[in-house]
mmCIF entry with sequence, helices, sheets and N, C-alpha, C, O atoms, coordinates in Angstrom:
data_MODEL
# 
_entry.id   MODEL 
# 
_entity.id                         1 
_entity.type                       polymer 
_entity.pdbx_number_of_molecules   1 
# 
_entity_poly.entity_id                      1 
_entity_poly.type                           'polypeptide(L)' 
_entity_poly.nstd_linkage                   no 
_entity_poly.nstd_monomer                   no 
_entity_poly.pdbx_seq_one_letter_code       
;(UNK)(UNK)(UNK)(UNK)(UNK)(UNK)(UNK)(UNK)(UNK)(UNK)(UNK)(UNK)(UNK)(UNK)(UNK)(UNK)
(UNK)(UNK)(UNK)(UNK)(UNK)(UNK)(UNK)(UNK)(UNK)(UNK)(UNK)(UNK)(UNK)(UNK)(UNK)(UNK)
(UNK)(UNK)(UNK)(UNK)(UNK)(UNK)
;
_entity_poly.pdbx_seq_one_letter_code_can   XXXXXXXXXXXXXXXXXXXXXXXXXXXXXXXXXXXXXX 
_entity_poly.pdbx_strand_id                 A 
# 
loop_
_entity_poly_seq.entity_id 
_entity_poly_seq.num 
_entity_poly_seq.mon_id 
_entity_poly_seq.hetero 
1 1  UNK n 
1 2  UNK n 
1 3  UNK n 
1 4  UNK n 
1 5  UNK n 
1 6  UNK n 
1 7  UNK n 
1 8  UNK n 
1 9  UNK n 
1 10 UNK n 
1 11 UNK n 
1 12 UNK n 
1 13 UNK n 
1 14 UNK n 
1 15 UNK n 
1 16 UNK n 
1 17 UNK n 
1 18 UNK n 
1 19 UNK n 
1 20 UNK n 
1 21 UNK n 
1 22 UNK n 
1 23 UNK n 
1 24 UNK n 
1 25 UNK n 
1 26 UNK n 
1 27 UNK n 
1 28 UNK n 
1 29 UNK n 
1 30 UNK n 
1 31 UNK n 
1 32 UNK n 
1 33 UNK n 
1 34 UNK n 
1 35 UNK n 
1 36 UNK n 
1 37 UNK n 
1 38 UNK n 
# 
_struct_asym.id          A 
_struct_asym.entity_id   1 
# 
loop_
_struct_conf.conf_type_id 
_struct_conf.id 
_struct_conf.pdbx_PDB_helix_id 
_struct_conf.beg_label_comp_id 
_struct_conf.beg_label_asym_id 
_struct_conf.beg_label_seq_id 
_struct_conf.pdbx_beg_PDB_ins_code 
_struct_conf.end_label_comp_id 
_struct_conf.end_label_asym_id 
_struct_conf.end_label_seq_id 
_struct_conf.pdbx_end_PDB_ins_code 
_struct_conf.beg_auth_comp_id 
_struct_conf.beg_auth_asym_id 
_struct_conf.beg_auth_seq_id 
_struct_conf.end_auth_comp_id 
_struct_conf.end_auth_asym_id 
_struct_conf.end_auth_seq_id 
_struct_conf.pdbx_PDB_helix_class 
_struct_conf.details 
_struct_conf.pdbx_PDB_helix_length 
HELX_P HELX_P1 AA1 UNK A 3  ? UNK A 5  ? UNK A 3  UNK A 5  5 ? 3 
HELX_P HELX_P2 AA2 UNK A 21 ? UNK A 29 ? UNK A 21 UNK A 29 1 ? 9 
# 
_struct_conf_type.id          HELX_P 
_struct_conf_type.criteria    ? 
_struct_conf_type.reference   ? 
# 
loop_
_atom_site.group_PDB 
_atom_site.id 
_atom_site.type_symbol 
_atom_site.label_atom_id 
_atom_site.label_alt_id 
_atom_site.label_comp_id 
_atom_site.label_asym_id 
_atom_site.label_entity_id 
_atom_site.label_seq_id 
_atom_site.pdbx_PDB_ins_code 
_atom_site.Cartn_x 
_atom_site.Cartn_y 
_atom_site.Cartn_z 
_atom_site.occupancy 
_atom_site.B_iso_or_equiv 
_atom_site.pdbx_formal_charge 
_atom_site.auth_seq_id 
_atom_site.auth_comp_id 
_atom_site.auth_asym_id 
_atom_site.auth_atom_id 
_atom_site.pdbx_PDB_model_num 
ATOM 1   N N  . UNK A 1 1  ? 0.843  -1.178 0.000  1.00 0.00 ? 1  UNK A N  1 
ATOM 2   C CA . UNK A 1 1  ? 0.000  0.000  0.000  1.00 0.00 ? 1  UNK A CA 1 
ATOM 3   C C  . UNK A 1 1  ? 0.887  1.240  0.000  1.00 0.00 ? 1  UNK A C  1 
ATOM 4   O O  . UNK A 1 1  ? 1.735  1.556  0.835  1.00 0.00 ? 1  UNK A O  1 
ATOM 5   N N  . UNK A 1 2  ? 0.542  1.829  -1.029 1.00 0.00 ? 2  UNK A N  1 
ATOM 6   C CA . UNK A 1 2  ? 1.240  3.379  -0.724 1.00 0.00 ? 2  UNK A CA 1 
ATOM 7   C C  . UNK A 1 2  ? 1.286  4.424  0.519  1.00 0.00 ? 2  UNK A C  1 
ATOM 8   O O  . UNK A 1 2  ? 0.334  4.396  1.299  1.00 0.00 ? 2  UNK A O  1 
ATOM 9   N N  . UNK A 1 3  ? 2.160  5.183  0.705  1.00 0.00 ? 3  UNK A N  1 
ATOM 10  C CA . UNK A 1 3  ? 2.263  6.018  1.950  1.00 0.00 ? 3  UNK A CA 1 
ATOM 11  C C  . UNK A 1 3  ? 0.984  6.603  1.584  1.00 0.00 ? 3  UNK A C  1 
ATOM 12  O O  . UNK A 1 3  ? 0.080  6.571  2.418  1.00 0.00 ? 3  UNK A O  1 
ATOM 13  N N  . UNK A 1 4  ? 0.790  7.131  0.450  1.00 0.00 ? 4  UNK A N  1 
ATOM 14  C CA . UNK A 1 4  ? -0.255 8.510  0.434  1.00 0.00 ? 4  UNK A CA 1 
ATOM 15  C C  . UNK A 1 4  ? -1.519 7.863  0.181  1.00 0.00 ? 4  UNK A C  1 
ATOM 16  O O  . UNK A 1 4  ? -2.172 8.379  -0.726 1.00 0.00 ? 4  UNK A O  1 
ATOM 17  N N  . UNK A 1 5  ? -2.116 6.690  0.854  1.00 0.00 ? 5  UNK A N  1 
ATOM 18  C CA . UNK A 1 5  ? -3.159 6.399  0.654  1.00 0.00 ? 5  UNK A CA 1 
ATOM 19  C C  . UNK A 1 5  ? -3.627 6.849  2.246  1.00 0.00 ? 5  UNK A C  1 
ATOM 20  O O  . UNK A 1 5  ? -4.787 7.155  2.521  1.00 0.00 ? 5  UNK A O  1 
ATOM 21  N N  . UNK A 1 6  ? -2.582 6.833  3.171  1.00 0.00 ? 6  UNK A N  1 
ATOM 22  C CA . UNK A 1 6  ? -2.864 6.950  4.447  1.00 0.00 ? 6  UNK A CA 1 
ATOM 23  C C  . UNK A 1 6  ? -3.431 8.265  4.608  1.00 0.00 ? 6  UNK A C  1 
ATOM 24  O O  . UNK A 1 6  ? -3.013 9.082  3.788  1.00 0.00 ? 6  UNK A O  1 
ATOM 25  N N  . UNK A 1 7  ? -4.189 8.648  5.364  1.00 0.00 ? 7  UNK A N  1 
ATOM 26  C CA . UNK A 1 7  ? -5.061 9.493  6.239  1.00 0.00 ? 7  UNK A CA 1 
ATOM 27  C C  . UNK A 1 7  ? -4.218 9.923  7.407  1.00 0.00 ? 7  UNK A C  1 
ATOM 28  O O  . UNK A 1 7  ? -4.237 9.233  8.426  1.00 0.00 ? 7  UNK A O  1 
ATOM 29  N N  . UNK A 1 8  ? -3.510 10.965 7.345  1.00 0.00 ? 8  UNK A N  1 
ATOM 30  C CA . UNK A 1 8  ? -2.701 11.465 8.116  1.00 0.00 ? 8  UNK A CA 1 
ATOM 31  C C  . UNK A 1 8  ? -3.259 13.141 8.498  1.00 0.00 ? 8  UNK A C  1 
ATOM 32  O O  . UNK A 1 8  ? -2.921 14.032 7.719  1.00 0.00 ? 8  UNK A O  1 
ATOM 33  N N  . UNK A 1 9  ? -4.137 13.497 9.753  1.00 0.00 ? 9  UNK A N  1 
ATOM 34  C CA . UNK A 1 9  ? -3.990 14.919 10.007 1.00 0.00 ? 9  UNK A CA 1 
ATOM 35  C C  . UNK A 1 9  ? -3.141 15.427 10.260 1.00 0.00 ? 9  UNK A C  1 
ATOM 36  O O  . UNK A 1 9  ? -2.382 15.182 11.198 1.00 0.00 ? 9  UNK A O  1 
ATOM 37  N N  . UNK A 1 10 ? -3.051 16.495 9.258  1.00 0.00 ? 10 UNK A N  1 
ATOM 38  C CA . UNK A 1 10 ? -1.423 17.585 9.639  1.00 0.00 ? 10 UNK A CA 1 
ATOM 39  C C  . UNK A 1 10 ? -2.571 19.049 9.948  1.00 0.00 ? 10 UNK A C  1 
ATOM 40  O O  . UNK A 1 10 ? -3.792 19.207 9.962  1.00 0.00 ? 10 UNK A O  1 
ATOM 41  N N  . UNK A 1 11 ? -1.405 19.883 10.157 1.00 0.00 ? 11 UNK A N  1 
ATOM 42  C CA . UNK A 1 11 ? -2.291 21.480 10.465 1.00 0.00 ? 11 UNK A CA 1 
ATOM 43  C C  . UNK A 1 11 ? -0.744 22.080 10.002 1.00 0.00 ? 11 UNK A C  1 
ATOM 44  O O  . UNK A 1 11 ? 0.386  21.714 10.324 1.00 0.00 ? 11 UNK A O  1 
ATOM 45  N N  . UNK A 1 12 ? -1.044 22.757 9.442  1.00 0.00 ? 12 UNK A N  1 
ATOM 46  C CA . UNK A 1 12 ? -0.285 24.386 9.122  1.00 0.00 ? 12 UNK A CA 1 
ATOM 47  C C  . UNK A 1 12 ? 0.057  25.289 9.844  1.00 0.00 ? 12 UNK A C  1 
ATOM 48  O O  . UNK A 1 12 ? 1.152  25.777 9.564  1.00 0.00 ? 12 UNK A O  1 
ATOM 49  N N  . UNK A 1 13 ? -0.593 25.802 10.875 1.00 0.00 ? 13 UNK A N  1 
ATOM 50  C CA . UNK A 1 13 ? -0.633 26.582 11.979 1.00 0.00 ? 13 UNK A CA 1 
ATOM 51  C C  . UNK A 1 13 ? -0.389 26.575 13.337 1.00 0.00 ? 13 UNK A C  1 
ATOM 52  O O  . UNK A 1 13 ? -1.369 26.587 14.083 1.00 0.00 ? 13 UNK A O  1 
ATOM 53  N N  . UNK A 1 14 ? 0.950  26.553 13.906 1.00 0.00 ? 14 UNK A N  1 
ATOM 54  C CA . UNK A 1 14 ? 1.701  26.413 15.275 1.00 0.00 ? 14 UNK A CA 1 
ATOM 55  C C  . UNK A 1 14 ? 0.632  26.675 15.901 1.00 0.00 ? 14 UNK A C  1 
ATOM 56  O O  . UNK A 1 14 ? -0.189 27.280 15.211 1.00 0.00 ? 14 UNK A O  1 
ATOM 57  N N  . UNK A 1 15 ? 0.315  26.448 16.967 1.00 0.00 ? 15 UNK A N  1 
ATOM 58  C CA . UNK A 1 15 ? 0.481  26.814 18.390 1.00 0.00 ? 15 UNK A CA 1 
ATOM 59  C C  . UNK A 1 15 ? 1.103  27.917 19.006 1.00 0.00 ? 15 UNK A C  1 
ATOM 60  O O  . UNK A 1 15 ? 2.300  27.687 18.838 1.00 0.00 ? 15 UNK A O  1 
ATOM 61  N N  . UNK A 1 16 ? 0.968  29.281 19.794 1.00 0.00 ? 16 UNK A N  1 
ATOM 62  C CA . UNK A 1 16 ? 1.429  30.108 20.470 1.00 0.00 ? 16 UNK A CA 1 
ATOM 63  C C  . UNK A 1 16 ? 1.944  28.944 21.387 1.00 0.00 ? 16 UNK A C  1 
ATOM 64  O O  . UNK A 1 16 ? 3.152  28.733 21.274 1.00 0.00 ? 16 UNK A O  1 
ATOM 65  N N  . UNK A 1 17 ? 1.372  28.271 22.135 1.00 0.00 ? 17 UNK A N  1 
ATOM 66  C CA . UNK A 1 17 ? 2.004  27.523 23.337 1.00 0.00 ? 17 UNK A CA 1 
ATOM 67  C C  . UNK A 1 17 ? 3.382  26.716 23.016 1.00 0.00 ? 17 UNK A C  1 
ATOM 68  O O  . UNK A 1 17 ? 4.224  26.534 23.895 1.00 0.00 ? 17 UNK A O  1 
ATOM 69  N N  . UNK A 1 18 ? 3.521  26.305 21.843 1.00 0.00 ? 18 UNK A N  1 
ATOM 70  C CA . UNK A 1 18 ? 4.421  25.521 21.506 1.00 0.00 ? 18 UNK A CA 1 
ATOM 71  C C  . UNK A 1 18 ? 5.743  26.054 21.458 1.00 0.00 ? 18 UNK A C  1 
ATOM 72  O O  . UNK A 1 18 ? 6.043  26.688 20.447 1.00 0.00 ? 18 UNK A O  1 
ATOM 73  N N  . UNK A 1 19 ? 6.535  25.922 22.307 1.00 0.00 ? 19 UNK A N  1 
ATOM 74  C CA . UNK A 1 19 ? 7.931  26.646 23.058 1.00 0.00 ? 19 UNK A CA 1 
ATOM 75  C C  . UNK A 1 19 ? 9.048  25.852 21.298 1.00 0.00 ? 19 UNK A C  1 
ATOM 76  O O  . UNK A 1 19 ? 9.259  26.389 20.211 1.00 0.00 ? 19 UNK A O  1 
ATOM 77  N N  . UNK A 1 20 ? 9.377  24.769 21.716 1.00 0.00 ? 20 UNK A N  1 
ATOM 78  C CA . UNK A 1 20 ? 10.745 23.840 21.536 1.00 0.00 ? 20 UNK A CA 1 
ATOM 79  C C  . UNK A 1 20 ? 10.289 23.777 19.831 1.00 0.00 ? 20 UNK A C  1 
ATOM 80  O O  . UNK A 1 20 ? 9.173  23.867 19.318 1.00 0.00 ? 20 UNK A O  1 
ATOM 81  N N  . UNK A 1 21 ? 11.482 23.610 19.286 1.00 0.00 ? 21 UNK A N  1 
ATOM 82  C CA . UNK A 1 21 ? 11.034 23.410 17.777 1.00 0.00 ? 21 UNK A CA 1 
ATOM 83  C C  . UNK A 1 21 ? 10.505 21.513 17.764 1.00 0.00 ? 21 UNK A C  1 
ATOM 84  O O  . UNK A 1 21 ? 9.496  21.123 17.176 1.00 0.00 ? 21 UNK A O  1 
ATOM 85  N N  . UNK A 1 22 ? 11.242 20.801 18.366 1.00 0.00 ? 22 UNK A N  1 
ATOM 86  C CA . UNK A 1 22 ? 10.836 19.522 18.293 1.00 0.00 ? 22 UNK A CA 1 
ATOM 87  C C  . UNK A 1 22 ? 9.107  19.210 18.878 1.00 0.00 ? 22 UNK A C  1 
ATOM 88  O O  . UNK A 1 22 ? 8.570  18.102 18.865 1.00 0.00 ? 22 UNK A O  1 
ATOM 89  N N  . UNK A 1 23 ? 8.505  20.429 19.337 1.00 0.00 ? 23 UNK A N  1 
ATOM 90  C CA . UNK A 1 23 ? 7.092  20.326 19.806 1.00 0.00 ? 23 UNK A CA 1 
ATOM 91  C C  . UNK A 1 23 ? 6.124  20.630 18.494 1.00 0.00 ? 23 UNK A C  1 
ATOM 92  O O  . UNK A 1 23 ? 5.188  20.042 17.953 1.00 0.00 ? 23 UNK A O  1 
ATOM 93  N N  . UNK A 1 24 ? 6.866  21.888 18.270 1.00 0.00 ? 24 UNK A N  1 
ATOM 94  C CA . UNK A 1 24 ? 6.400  22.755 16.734 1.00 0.00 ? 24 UNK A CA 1 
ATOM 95  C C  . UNK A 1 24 ? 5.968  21.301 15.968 1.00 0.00 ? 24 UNK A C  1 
ATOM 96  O O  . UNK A 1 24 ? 4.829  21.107 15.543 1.00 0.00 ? 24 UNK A O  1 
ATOM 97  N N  . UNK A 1 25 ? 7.018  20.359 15.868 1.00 0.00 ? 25 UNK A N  1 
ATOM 98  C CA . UNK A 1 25 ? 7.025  19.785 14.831 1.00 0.00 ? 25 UNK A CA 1 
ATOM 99  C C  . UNK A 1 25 ? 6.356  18.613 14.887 1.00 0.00 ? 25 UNK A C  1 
ATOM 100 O O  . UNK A 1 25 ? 5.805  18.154 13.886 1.00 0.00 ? 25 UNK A O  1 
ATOM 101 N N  . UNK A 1 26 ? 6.337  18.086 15.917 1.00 0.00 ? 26 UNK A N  1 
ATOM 102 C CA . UNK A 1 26 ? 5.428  16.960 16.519 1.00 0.00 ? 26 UNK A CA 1 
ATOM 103 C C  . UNK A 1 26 ? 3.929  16.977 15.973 1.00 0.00 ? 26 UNK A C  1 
ATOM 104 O O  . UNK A 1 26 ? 3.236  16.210 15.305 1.00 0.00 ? 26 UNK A O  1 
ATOM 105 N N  . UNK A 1 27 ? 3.712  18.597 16.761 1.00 0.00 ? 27 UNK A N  1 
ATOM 106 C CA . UNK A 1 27 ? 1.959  18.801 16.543 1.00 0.00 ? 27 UNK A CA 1 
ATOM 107 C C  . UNK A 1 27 ? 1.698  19.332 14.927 1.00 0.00 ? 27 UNK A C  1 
ATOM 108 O O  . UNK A 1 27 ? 0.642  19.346 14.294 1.00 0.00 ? 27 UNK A O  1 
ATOM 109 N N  . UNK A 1 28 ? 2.619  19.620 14.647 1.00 0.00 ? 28 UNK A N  1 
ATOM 110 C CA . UNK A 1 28 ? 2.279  19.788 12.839 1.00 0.00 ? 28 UNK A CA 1 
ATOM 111 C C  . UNK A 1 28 ? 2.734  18.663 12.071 1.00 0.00 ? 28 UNK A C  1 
ATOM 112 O O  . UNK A 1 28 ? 2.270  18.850 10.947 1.00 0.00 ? 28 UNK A O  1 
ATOM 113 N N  . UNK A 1 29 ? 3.241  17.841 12.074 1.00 0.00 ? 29 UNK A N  1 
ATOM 114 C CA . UNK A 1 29 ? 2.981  16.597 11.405 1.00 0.00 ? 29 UNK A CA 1 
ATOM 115 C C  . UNK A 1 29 ? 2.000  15.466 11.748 1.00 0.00 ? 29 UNK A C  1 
ATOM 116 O O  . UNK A 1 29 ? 1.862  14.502 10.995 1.00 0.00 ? 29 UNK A O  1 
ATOM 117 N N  . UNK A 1 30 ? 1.050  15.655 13.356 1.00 0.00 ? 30 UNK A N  1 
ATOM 118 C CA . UNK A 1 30 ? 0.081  14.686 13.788 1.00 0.00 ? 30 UNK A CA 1 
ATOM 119 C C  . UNK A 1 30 ? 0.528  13.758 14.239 1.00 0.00 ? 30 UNK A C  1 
ATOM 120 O O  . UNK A 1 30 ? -0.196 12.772 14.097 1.00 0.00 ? 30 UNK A O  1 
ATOM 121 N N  . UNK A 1 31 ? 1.767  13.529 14.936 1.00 0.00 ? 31 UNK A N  1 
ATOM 122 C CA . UNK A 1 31 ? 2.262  12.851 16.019 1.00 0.00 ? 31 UNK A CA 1 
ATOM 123 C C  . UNK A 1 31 ? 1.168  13.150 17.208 1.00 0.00 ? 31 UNK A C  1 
ATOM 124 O O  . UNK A 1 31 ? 0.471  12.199 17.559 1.00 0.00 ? 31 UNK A O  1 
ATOM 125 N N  . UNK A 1 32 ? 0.946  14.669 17.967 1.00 0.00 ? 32 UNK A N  1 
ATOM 126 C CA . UNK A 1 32 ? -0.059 14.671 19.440 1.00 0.00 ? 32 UNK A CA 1 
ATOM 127 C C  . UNK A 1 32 ? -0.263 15.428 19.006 1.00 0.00 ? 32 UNK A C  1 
ATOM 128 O O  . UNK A 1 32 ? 0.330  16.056 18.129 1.00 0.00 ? 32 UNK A O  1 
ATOM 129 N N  . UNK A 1 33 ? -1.342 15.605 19.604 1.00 0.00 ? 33 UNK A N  1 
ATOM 130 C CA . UNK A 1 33 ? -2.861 17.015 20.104 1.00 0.00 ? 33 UNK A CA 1 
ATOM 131 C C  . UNK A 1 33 ? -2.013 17.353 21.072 1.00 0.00 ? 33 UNK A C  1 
ATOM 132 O O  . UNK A 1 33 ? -1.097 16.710 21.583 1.00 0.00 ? 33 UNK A O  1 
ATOM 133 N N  . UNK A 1 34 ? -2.419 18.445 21.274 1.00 0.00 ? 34 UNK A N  1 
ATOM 134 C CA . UNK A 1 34 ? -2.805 19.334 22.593 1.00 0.00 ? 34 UNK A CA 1 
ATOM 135 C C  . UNK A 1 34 ? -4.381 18.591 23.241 1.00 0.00 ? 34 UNK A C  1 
ATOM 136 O O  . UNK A 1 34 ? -5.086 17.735 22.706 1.00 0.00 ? 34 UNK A O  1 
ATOM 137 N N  . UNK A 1 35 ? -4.487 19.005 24.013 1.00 0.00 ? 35 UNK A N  1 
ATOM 138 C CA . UNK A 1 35 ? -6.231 18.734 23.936 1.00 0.00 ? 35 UNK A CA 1 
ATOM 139 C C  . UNK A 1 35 ? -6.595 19.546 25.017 1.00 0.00 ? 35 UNK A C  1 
ATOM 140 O O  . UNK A 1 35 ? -7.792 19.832 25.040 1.00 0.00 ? 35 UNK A O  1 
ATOM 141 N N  . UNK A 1 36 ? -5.753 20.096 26.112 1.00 0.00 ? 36 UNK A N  1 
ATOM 142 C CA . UNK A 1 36 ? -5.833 20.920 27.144 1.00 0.00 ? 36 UNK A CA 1 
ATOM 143 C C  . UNK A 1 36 ? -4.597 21.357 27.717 1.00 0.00 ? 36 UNK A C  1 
ATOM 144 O O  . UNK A 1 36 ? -3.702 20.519 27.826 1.00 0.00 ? 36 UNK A O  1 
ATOM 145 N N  . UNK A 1 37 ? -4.359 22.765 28.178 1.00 0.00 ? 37 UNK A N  1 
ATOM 146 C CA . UNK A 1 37 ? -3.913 23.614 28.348 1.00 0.00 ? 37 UNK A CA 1 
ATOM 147 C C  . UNK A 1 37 ? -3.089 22.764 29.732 1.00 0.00 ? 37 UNK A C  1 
ATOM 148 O O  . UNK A 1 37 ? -3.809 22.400 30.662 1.00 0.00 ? 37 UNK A O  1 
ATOM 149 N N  . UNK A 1 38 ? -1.628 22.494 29.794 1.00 0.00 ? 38 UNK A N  1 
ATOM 150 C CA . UNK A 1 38 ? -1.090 22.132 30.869 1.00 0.00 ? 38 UNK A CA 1 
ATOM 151 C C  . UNK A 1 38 ? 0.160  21.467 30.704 1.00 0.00 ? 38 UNK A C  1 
ATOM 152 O O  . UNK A 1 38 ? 0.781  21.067 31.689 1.00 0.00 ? 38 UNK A O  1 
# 
């Protein structure tokens, strides 16, 4: 099966909260949510 058949959410748009570039990058490729403030 091809990679790009997969269903992967990404987002475009950092996070203010997101300090570390390795966080930046986590939550914009759909590795984790946020889901609450902490």
């Amino acid at each position: 099966m091809k990679v790009s058949n997969y269903f992967v959410p990404t987002r475009k748009e950092i996070p203010k909260e997101a300090v570390t570039p390795s966080h930046r990058m986590m939550l914009r490729t759909g590795l984790i949510r946020q889901h609450i403030a902490g």
